[in-house]
mmCIF file of the N, C-alpha and C atoms, coordinates in Angstrom:
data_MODEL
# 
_entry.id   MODEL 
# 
loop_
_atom_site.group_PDB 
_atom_site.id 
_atom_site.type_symbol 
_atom_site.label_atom_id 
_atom_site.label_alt_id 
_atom_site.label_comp_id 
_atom_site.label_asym_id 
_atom_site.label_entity_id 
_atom_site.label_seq_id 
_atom_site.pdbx_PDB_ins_code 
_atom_site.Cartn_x 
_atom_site.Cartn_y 
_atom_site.Cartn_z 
_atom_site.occupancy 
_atom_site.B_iso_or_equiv 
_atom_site.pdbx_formal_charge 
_atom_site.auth_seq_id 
_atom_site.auth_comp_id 
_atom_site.auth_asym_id 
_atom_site.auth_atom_id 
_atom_site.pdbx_PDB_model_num 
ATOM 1   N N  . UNK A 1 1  ? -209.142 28.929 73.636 1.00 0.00 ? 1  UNK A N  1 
ATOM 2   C CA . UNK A 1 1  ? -209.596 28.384 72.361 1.00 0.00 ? 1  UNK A CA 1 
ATOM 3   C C  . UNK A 1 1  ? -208.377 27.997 71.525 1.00 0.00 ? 1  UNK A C  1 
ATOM 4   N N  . UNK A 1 2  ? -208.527 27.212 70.530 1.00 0.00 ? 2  UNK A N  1 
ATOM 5   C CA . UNK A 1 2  ? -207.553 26.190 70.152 1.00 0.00 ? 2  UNK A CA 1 
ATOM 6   C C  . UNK A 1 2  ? -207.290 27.192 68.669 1.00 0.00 ? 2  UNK A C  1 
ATOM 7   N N  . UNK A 1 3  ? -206.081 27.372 68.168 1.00 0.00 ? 3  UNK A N  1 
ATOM 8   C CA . UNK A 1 3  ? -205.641 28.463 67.693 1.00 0.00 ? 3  UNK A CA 1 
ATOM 9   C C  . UNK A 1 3  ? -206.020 27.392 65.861 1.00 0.00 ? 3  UNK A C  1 
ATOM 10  N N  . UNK A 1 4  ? -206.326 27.846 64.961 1.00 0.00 ? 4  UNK A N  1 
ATOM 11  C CA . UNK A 1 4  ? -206.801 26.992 63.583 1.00 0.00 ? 4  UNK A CA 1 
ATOM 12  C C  . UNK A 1 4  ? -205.653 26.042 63.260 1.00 0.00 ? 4  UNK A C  1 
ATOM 13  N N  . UNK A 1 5  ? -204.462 26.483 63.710 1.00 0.00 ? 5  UNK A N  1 
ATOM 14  C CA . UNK A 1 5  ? -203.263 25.443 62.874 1.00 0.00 ? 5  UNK A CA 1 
ATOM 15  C C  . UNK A 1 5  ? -203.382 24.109 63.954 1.00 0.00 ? 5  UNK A C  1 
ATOM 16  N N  . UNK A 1 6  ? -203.733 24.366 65.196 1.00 0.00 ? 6  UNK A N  1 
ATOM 17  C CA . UNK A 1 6  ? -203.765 22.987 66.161 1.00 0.00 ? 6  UNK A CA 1 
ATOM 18  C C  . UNK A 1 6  ? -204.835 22.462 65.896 1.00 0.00 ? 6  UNK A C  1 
ATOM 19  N N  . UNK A 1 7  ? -205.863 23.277 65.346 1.00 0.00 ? 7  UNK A N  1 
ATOM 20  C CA . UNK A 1 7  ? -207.494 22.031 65.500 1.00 0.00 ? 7  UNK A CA 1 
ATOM 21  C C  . UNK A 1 7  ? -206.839 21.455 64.325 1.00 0.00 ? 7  UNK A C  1 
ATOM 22  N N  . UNK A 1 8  ? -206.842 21.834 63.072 1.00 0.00 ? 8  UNK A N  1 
ATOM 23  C CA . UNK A 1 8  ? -205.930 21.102 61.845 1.00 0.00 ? 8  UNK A CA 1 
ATOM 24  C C  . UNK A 1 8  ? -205.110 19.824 62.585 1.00 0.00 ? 8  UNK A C  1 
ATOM 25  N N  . UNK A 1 9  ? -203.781 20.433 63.418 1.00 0.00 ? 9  UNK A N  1 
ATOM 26  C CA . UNK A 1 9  ? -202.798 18.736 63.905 1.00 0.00 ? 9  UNK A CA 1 
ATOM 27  C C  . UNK A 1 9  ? -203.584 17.808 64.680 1.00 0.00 ? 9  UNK A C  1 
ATOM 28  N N  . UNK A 1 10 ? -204.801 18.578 65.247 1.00 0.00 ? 10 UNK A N  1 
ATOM 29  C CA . UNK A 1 10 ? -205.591 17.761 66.067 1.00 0.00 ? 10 UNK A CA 1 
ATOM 30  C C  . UNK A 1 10 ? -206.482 16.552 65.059 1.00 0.00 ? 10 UNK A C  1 
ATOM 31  N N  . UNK A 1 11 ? -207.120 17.067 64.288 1.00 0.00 ? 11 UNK A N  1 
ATOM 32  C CA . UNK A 1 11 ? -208.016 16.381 63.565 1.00 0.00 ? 11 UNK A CA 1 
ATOM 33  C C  . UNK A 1 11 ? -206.842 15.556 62.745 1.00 0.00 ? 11 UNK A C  1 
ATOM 34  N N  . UNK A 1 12 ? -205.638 15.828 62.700 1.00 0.00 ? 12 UNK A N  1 
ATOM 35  C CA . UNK A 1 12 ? -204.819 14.632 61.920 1.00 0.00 ? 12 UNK A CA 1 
ATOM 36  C C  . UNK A 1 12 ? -204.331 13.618 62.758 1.00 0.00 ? 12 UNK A C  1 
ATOM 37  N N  . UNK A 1 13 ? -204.168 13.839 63.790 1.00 0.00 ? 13 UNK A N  1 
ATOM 38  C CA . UNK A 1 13 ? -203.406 12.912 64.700 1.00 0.00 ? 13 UNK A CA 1 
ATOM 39  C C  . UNK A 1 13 ? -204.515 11.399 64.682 1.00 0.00 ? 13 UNK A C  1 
ATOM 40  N N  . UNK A 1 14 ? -203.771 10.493 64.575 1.00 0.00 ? 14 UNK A N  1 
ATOM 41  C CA . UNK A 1 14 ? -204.290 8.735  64.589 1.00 0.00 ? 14 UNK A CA 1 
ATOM 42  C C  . UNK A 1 14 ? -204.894 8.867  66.121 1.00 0.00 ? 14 UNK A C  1 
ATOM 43  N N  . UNK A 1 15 ? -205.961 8.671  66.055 1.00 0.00 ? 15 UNK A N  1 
ATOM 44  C CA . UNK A 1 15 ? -206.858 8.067  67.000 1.00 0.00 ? 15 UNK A CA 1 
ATOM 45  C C  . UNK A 1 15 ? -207.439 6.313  66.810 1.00 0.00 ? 15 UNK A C  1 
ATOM 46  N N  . UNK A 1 16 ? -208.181 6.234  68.054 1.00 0.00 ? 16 UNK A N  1 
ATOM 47  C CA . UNK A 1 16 ? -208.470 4.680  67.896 1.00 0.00 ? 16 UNK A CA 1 
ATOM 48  C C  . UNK A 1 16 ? -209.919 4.878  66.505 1.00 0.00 ? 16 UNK A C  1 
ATOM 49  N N  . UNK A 1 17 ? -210.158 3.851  65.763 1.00 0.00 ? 17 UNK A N  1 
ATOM 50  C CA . UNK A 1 17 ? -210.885 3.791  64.771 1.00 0.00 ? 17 UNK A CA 1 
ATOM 51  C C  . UNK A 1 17 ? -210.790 4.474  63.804 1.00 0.00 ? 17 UNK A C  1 
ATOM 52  N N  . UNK A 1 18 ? -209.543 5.429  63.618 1.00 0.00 ? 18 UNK A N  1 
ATOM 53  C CA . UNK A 1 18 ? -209.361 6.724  62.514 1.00 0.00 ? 18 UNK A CA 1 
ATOM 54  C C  . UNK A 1 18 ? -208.728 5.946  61.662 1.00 0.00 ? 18 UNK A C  1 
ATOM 55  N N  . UNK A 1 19 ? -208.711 4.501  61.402 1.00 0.00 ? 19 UNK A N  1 
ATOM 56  C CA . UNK A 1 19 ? -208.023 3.865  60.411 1.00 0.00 ? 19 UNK A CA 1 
ATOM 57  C C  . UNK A 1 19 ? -208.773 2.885  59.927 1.00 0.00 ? 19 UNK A C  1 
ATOM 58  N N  . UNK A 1 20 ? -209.229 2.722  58.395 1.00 0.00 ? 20 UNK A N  1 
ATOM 59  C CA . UNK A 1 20 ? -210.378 2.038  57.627 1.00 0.00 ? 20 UNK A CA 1 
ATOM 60  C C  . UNK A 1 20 ? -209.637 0.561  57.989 1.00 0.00 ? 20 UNK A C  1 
ATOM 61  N N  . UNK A 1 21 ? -209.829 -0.315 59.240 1.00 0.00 ? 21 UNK A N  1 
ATOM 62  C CA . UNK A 1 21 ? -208.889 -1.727 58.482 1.00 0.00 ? 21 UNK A CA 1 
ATOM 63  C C  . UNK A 1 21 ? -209.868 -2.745 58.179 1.00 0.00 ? 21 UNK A C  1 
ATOM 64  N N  . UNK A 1 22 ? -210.990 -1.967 57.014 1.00 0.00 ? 22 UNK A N  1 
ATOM 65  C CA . UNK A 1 22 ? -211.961 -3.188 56.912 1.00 0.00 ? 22 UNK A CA 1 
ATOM 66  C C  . UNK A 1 22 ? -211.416 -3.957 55.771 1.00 0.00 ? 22 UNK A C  1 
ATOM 67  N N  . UNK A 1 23 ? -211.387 -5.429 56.374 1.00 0.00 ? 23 UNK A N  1 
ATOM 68  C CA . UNK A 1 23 ? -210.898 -6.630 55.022 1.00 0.00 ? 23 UNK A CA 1 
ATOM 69  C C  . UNK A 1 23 ? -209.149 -6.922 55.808 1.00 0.00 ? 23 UNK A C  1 
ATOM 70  N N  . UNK A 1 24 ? -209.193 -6.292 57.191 1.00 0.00 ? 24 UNK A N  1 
ATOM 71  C CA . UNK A 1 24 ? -207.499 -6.699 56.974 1.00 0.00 ? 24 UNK A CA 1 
ATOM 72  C C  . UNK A 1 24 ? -207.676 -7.430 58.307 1.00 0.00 ? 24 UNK A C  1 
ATOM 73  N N  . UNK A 1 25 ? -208.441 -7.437 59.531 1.00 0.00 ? 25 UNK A N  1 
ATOM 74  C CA . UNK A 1 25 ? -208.478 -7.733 60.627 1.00 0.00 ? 25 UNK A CA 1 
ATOM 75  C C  . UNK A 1 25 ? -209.345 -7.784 61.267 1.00 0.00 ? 25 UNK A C  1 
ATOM 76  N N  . UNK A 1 26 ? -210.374 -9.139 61.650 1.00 0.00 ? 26 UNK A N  1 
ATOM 77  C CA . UNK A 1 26 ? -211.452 -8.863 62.754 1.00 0.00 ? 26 UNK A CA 1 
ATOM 78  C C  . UNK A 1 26 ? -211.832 -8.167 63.960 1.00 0.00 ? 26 UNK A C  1 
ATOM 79  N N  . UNK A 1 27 ? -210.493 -8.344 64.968 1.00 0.00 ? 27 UNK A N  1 
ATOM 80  C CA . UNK A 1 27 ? -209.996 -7.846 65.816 1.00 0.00 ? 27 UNK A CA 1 
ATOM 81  C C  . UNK A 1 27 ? -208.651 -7.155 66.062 1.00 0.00 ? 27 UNK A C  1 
ATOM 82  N N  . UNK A 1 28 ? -209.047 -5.648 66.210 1.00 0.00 ? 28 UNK A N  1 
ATOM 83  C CA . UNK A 1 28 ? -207.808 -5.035 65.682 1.00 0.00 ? 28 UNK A CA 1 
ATOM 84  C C  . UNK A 1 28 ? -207.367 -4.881 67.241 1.00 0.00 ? 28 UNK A C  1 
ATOM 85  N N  . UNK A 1 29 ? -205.607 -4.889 67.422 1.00 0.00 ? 29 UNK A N  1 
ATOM 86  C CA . UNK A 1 29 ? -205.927 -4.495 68.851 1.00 0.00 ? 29 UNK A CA 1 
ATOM 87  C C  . UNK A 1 29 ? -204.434 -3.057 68.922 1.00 0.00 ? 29 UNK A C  1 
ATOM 88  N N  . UNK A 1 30 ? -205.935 -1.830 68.638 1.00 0.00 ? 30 UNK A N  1 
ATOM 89  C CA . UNK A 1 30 ? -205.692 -1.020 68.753 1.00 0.00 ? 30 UNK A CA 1 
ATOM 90  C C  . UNK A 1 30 ? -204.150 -0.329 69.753 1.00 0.00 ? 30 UNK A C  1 
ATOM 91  N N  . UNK A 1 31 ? -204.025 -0.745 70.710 1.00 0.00 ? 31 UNK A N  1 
ATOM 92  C CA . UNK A 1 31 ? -203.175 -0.596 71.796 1.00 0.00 ? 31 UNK A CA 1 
ATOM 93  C C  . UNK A 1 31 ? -201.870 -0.968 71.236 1.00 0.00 ? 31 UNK A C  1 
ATOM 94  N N  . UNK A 1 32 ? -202.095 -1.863 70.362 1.00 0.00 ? 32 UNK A N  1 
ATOM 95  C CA . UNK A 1 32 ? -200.599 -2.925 70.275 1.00 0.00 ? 32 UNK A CA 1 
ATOM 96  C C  . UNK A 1 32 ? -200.548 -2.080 68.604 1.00 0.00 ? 32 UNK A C  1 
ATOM 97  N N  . UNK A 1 33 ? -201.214 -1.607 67.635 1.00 0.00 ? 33 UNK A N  1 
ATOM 98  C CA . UNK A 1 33 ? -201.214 -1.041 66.360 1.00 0.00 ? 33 UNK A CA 1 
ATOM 99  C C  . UNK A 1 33 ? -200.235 0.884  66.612 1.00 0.00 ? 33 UNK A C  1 
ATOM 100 N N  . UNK A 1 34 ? -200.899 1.450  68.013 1.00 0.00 ? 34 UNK A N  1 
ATOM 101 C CA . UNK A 1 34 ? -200.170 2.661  68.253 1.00 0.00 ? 34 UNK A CA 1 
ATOM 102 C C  . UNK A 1 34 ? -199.243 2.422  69.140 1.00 0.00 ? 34 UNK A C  1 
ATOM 103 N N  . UNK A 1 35 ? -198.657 1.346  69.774 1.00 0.00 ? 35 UNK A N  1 
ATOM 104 C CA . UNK A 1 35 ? -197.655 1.420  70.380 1.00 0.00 ? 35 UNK A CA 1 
ATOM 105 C C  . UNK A 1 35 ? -196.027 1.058  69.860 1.00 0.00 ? 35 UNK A C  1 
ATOM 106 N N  . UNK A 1 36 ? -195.779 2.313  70.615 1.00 0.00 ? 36 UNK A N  1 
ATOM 107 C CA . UNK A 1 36 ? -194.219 2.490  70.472 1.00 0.00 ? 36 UNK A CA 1 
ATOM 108 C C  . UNK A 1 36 ? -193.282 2.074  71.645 1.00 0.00 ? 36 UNK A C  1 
ATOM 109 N N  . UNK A 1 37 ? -193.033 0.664  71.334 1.00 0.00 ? 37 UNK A N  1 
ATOM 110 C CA . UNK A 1 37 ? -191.628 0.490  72.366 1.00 0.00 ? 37 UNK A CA 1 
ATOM 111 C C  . UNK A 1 37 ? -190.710 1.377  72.657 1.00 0.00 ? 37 UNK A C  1 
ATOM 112 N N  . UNK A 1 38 ? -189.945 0.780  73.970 1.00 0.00 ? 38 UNK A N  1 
ATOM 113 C CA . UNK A 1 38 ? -189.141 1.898  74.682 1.00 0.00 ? 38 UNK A CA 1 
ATOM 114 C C  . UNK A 1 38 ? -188.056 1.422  73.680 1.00 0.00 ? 38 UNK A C  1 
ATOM 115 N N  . UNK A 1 39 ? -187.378 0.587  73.073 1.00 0.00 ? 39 UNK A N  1 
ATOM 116 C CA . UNK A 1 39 ? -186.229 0.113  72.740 1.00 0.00 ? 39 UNK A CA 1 
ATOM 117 C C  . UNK A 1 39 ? -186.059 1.134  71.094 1.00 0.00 ? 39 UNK A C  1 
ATOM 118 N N  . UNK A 1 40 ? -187.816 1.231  70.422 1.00 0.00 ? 40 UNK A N  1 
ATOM 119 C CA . UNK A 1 40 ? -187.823 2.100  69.470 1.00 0.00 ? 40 UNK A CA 1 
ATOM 120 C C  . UNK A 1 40 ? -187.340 3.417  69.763 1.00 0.00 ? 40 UNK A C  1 
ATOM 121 N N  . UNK A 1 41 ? -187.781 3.983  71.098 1.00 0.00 ? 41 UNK A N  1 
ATOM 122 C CA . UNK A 1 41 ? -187.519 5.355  71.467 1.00 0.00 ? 41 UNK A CA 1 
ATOM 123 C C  . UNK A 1 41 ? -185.414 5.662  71.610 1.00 0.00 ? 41 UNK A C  1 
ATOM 124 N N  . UNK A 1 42 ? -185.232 4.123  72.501 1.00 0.00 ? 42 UNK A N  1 
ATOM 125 C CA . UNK A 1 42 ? -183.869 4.595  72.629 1.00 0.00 ? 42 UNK A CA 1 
ATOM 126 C C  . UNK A 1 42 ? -183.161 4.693  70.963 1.00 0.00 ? 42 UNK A C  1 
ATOM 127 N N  . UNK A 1 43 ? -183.513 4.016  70.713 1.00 0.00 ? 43 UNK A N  1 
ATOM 128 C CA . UNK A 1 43 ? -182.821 3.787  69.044 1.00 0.00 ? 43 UNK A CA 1 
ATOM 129 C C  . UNK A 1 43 ? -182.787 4.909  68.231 1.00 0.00 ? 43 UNK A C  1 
ATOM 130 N N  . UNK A 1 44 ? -184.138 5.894  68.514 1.00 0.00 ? 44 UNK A N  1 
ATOM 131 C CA . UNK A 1 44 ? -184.434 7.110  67.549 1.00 0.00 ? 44 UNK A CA 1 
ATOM 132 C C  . UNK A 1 44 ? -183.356 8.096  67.924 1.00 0.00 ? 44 UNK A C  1 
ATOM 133 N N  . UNK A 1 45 ? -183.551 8.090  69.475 1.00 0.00 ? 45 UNK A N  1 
ATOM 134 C CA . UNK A 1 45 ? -182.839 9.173  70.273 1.00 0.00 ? 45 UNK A CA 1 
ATOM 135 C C  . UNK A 1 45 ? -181.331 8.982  69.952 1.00 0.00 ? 45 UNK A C  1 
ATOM 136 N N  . UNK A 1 46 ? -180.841 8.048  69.960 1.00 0.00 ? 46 UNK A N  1 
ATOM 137 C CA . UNK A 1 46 ? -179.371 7.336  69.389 1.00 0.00 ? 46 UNK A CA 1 
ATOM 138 C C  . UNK A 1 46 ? -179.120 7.854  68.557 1.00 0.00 ? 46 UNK A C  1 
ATOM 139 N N  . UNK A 1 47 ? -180.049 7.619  67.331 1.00 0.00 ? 47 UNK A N  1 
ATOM 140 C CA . UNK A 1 47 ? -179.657 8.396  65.641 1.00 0.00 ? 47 UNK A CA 1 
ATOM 141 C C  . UNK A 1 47 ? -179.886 10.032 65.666 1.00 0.00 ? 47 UNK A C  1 
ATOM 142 N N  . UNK A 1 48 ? -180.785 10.380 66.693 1.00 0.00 ? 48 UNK A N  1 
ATOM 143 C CA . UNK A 1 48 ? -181.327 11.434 66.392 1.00 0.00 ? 48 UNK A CA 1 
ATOM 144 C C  . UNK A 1 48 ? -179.843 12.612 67.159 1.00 0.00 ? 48 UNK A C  1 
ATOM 145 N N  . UNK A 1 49 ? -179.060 12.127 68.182 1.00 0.00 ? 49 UNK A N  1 
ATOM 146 C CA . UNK A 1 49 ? -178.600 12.350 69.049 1.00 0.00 ? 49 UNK A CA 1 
ATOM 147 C C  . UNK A 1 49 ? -176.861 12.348 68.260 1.00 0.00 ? 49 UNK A C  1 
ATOM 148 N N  . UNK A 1 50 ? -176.550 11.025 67.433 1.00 0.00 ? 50 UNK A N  1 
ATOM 149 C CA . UNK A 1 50 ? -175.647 11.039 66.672 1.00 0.00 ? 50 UNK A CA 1 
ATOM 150 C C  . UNK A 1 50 ? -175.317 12.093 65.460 1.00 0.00 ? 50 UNK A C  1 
ATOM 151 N N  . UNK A 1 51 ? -177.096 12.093 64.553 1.00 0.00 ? 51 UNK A N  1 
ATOM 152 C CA . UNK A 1 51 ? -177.001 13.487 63.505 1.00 0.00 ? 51 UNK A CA 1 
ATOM 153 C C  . UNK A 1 51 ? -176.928 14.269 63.954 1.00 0.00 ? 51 UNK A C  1 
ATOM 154 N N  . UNK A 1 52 ? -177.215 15.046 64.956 1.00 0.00 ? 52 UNK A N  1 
ATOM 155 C CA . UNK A 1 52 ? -176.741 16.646 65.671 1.00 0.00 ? 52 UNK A CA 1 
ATOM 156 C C  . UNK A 1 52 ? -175.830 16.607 65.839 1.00 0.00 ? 52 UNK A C  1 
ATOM 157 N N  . UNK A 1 53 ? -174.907 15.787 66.331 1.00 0.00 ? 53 UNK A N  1 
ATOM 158 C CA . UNK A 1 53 ? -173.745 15.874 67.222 1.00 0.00 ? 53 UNK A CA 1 
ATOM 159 C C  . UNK A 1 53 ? -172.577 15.972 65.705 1.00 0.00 ? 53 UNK A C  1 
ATOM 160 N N  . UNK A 1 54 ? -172.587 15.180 64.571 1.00 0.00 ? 54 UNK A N  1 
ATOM 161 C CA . UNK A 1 54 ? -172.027 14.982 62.919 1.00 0.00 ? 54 UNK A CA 1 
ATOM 162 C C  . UNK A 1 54 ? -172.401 16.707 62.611 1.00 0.00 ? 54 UNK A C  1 
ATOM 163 N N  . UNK A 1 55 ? -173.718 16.816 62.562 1.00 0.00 ? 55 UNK A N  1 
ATOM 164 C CA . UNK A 1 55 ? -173.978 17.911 61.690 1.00 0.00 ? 55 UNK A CA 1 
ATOM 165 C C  . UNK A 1 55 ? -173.540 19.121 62.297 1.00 0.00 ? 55 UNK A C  1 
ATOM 166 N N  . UNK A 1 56 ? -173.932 19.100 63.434 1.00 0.00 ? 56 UNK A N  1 
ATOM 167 C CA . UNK A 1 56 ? -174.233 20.612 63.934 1.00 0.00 ? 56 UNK A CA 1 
ATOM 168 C C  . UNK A 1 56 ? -172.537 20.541 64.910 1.00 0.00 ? 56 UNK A C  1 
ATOM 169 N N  . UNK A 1 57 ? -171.863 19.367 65.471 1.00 0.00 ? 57 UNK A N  1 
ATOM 170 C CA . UNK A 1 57 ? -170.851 19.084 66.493 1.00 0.00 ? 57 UNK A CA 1 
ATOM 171 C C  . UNK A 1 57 ? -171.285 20.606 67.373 1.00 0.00 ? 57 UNK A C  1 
ATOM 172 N N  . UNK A 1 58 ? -170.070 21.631 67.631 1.00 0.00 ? 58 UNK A N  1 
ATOM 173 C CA . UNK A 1 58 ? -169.709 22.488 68.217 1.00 0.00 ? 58 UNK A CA 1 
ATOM 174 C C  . UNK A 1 58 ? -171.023 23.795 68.357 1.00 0.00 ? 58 UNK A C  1 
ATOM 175 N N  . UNK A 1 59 ? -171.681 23.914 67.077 1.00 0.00 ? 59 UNK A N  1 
ATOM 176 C CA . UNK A 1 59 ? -172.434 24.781 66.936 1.00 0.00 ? 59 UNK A CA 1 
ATOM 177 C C  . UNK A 1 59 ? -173.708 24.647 67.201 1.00 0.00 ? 59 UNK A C  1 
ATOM 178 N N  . UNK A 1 60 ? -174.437 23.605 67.848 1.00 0.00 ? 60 UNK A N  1 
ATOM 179 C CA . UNK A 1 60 ? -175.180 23.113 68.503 1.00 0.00 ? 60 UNK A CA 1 
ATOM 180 C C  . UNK A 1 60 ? -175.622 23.328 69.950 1.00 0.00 ? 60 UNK A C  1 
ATOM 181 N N  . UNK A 1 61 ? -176.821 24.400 69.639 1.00 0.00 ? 61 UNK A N  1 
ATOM 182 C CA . UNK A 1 61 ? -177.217 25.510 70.122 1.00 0.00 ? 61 UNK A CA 1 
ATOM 183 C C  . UNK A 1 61 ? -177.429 24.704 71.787 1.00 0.00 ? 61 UNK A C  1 
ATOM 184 N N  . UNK A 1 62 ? -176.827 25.045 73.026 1.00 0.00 ? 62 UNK A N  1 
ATOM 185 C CA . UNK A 1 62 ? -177.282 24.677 74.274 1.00 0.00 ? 62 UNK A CA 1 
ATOM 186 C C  . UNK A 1 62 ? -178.253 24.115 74.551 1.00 0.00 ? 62 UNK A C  1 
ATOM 187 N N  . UNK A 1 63 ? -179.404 25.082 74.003 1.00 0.00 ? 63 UNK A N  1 
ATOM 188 C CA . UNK A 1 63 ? -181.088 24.654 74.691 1.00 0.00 ? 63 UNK A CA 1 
ATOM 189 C C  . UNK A 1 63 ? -181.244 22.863 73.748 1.00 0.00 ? 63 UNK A C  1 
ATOM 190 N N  . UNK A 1 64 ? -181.117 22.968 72.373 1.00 0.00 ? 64 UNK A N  1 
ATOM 191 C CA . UNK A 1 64 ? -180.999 22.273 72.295 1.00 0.00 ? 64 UNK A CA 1 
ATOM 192 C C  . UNK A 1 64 ? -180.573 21.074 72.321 1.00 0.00 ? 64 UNK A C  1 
ATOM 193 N N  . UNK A 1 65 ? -179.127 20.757 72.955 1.00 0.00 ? 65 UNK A N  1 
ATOM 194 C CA . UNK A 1 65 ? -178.139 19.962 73.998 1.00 0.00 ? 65 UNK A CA 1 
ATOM 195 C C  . UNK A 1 65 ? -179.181 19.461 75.213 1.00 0.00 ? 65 UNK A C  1 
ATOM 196 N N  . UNK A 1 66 ? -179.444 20.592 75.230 1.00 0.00 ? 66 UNK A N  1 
ATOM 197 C CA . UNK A 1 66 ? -180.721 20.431 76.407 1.00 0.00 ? 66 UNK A CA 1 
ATOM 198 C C  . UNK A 1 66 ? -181.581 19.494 76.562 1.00 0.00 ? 66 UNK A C  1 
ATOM 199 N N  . UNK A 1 67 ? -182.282 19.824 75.478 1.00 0.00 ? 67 UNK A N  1 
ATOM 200 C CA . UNK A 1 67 ? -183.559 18.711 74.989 1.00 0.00 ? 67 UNK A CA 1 
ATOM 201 C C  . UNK A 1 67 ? -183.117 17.625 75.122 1.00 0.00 ? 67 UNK A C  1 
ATOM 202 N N  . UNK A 1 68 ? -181.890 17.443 74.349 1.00 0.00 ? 68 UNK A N  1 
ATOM 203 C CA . UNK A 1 68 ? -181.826 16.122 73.262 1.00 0.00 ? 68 UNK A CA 1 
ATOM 204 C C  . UNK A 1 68 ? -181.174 15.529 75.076 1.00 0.00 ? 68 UNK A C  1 
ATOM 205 N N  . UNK A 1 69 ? -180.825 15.533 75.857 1.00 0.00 ? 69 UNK A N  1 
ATOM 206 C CA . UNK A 1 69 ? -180.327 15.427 76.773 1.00 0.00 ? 69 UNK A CA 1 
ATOM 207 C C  . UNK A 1 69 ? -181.721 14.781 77.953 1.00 0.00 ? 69 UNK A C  1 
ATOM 208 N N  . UNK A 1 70 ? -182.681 15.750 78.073 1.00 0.00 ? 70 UNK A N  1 
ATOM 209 C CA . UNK A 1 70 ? -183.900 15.522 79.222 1.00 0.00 ? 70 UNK A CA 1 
ATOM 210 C C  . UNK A 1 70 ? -184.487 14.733 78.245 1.00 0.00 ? 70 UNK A C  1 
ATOM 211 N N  . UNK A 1 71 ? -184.401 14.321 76.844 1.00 0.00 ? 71 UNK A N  1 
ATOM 212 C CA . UNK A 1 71 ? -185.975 13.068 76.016 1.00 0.00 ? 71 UNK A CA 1 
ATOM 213 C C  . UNK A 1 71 ? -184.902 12.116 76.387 1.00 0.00 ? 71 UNK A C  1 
ATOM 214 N N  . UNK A 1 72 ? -183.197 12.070 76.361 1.00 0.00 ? 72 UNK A N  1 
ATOM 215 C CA . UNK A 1 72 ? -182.852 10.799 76.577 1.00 0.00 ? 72 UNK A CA 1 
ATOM 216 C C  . UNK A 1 72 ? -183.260 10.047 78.378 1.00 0.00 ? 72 UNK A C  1 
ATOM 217 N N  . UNK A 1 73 ? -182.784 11.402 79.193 1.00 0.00 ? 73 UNK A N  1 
ATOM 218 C CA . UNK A 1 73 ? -183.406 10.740 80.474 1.00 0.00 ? 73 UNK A CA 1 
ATOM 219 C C  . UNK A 1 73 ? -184.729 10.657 80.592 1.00 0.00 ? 73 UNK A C  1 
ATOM 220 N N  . UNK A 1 74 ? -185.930 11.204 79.979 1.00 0.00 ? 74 UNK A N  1 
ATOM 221 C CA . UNK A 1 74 ? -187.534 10.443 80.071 1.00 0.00 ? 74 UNK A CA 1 
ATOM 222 C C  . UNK A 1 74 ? -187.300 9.339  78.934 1.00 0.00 ? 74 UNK A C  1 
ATOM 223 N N  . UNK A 1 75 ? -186.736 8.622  78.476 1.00 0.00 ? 75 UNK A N  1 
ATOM 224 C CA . UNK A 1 75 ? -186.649 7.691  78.042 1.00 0.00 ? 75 UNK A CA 1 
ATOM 225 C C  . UNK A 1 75 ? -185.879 6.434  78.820 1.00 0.00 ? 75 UNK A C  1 
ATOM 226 N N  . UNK A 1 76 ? -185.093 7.023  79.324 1.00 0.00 ? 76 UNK A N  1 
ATOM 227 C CA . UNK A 1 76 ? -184.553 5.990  80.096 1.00 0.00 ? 76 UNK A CA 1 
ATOM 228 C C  . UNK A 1 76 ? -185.479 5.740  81.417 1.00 0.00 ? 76 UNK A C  1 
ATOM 229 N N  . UNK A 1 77 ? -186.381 6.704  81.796 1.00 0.00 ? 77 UNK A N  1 
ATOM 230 C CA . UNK A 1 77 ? -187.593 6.241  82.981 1.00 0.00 ? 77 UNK A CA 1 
ATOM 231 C C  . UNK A 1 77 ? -188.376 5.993  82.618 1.00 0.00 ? 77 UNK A C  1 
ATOM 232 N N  . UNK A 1 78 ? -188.631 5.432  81.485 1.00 0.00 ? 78 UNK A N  1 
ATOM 233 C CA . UNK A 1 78 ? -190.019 4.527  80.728 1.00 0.00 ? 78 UNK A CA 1 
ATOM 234 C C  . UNK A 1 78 ? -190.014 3.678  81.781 1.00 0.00 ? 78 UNK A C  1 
# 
C-alpha cells in the first residue's frame, strides 16, 4: 500500500488531460506538451553536474559522484 506522502506526489504529477487547455488548443498533442528532449536532459545534467562540482568540488559525497555519473550515462543511451 502506497504510504500518504506518495498518493499526495501521485495525485500531483501531470497526467494526460490534468491540464484545463480549454480556449488555448483544439488539438492538444499531449505527447509533444510532456516531452522532454534528450538535448534538454544533457544540458540539465551539464549545469547540474557543473554546480556540484563549484559548490561541493572535493567534499562531494561518492554515492553521489555516483549518481550524477550513471543519469549522465542513461542519458547518453537515450
Amino acid at each position: 500500500m502506497l504510504s500518504t506522502e506518495l498518493k499526495k506526489l501521485h495525485k500531483m504529477c501531470l497526467k494526460i488531460g490534468s491540464i484545463d487547455l480549454t480556449g488555448i488548443e483544439k488539438d492538444v498533442n499531449w505527447d509533444k506538451l510532456f516531452s522532454l528532449p534528450k538535448d534538454y536532459w544533457v544540458e540539465d545534467m551539464a549545469e547540474t553536474r557543473k554546480f556540484l562540482e563549484v559548490e561541493l568540488g572535493q567534499d562531494m559525497p561518492p554515492v553521489i559522484q555516483k549518481e550524477v555519473l550513471d543519469q549522465v550515462q542513461r542519458i547518453n543511451n537515450m
